[in-house]
C-alpha positions in Angstrom: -44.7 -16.0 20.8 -42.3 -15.7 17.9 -43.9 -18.0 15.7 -46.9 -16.6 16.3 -45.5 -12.8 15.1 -44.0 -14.9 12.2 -47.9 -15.8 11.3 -49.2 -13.2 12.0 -46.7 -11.0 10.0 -47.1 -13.8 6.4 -50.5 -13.8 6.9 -50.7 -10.2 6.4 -48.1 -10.7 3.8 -50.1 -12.8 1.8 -53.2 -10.6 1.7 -50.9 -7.7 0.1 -49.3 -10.4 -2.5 -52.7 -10.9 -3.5 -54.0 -7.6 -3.5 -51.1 -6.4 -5.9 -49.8 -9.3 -7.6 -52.1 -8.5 -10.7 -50.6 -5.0 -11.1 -46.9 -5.8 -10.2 -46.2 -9.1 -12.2 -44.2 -6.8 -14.8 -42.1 -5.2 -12.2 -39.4 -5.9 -9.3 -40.4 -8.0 -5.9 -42.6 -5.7 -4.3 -40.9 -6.6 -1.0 -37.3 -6.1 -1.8 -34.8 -3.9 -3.0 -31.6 -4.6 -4.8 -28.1 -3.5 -2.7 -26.4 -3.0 -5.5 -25.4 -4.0 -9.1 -25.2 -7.9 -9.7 -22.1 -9.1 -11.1 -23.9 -10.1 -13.9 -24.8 -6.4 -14.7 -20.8 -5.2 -13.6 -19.5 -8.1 -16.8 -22.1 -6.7 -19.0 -21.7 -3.4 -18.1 -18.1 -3.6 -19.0 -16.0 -2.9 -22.1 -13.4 -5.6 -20.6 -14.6 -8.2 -18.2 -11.9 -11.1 -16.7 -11.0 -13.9 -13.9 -7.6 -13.1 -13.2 -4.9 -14.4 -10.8 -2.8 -12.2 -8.9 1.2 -13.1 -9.5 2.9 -9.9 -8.7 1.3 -7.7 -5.7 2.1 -3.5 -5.8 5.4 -2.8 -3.6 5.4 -1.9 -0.4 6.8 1.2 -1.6 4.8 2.0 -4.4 1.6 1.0 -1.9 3.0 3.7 0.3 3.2 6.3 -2.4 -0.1 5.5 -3.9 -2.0 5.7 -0.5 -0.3 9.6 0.6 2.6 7.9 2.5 5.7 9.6 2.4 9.1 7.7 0.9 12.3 8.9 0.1 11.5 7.7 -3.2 7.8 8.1 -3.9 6.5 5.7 -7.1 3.5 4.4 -8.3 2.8 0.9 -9.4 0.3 -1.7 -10.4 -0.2 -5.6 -9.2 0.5 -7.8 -12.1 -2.2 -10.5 -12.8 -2.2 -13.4 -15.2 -5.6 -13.6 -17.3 -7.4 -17.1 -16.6 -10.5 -16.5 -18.4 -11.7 -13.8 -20.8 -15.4 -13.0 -20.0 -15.9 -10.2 -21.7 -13.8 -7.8 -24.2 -11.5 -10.3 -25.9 -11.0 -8.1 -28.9 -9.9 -5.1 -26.6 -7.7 -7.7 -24.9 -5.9 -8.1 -28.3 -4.7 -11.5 -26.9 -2.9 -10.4 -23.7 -2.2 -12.6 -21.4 -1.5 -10.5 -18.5 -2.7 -7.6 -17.1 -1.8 -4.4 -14.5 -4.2 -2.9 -12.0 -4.0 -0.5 -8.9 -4.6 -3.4 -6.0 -3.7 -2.7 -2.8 -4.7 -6.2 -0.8 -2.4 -8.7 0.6 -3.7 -11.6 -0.9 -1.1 -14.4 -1.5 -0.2 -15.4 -5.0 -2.3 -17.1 -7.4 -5.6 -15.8 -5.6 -8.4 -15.2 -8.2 -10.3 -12.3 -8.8 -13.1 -10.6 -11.2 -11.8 -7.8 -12.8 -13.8 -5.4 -15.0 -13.2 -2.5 -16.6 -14.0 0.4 -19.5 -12.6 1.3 -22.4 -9.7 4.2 -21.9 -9.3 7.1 -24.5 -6.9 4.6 -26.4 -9.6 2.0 -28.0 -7.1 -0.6 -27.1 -6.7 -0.1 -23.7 -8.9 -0.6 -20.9 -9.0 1.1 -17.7 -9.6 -1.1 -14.9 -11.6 -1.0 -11.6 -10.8 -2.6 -8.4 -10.1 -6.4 -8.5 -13.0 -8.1 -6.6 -11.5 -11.3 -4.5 -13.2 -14.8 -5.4 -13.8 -18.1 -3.5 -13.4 -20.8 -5.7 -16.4 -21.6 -5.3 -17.1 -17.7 -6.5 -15.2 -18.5 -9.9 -17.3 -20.9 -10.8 -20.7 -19.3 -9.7 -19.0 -16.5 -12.1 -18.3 -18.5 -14.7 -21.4 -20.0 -15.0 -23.4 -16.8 -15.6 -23.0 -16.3 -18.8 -24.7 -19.7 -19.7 -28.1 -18.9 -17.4 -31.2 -17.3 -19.6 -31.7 -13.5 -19.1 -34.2 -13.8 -17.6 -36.8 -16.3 -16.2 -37.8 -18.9 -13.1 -34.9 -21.3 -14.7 -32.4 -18.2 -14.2 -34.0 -17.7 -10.6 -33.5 -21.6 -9.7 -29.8 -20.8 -10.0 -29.7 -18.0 -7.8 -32.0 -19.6 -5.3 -29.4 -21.8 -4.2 -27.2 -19.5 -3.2 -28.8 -17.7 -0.7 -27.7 -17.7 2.8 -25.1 -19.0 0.8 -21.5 -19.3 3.0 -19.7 -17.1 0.7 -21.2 -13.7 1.6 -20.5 -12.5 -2.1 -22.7 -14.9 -3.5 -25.3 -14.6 -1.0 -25.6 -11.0 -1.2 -25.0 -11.4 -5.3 -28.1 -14.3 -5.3 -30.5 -11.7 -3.1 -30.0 -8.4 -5.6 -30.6 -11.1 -8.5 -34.3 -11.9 -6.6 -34.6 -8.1 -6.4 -34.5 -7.0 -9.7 -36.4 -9.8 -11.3 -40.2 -9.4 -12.4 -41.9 -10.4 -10.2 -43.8 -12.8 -12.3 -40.7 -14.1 -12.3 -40.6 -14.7 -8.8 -44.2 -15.8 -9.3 -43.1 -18.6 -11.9 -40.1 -20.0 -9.9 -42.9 -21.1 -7.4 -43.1 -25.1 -8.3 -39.0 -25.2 -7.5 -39.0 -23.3 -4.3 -37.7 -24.9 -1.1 -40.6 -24.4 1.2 -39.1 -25.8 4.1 -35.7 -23.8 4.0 -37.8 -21.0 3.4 -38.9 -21.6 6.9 -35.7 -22.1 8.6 -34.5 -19.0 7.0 -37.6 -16.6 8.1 -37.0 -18.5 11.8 -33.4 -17.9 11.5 -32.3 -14.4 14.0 -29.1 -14.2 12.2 -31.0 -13.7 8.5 -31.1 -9.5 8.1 -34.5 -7.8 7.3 -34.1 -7.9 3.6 -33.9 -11.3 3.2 -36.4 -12.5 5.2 -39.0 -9.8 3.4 -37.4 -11.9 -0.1 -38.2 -15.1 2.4 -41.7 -14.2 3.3 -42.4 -13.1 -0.5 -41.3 -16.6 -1.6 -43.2 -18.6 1.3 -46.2 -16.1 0.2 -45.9 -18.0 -3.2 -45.3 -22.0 -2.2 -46.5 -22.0 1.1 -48.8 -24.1 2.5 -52.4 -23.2 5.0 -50.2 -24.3 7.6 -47.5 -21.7 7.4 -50.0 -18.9 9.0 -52.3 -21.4 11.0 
């Protein structure tokens, strides 16, 4: 019975790919919609853009004072983290090998973490945002990034592998990257999709709504007769 709904629901899939895949080539996945920025938009968005380890966290005090708790002695402090790569800004950075942010997590010592941030009224200082916590596995899905084409199927065969991926920041990082693309795009990345994951994934209950719509839109493309018979 579920398999059935599941053919049912990309056969009629399939009808509306075809009816408006000549008009919507240019734009997004008809089926999906983004979450939120990519980190690829957050590093180029930024004036200041690093993988950072933490080596000092804020002060129990100074966490108490910065979150409305009262001390005897109320202060306000910053984490201390050690810069490991420069992504973006390296001028602003004028060479600094450490950095201070507002972080109040309890992550242990030398945890790594993308930190971006925009340029303050002083030109050489940046004011940063939160520190977001990385896998290592996340550092080096950041890292590589910057090295993947703008756009493209070749930048889409990256991202394909990551989702459903274990690390729920680069699963939900890999989806928004499907969302925004063009959907010609999409269209293009066809030859390298895997069909038969596809399949698992759009027969999986624990995959959410959105990505088995991205799912269905994919199988729509590299599918076989089979897949709705």
């Amino acid at each position: 019975m579920i398999h059935s709904k599941l053919h049912a629901r990309l056969a009629a899939l399939l009808v509306l790919i075809a009816m408006i895949g000549p008009v919507r080539d240019a734009n997004a996945c008809p089926f999906c919609s983004a979450a939120m920025q990519t980190l690829s938009q957050e590093i180029a968005g930024a004036d200041g853009a690093v993988i950072a380890q933490l080596i000092e966290p804020m002060t129990p005090a100074a966490v108490a004072s910065a979150t409305g708790v009262t001390t005897a002695e109320p202060t306000m402090s910053t984490a201390k983290f050690r810069i490991v790569k420069v992504l973006r800004g390296e001028e602003k950075l004028g060479g600094a090998k450490e950095i201070e942010v507002v972080y109040f997590g309890e992550d242990p010592p030398e945890k790594k973490f993308l930190i971006s941030g925009i340029a303050a009224i002083t030109p050489d200082k940046i004011d940063w945002t939160t520190p977001v916590p990385l896998s290592e596995r996340a550092v080096e899905y950041v890292e590589k990034l910057q090295s993947l084409p703008e756009a493209g199927a070749e930048r889409l065969e990256f991202f394909q592998e990551h989702l459903e991926d274990e690390d729920p920041l680069l699963a939900q990082d890999s989806y928004d990257e499907f969302a925004r693309a063009p959907y010609a795009d999409v269209i293009a990345l066809g030859p390298q999709m895997k069909r038969e994951r596809l399949l698992e994934w759009i027969n999986d209950p624990t995959v959410g709504p959105s990505g088995r719509r991205l799912y269905l839109t994919m199988l729509g493309i590299c599918g076989k007769p089979e897949d709705v018979g």
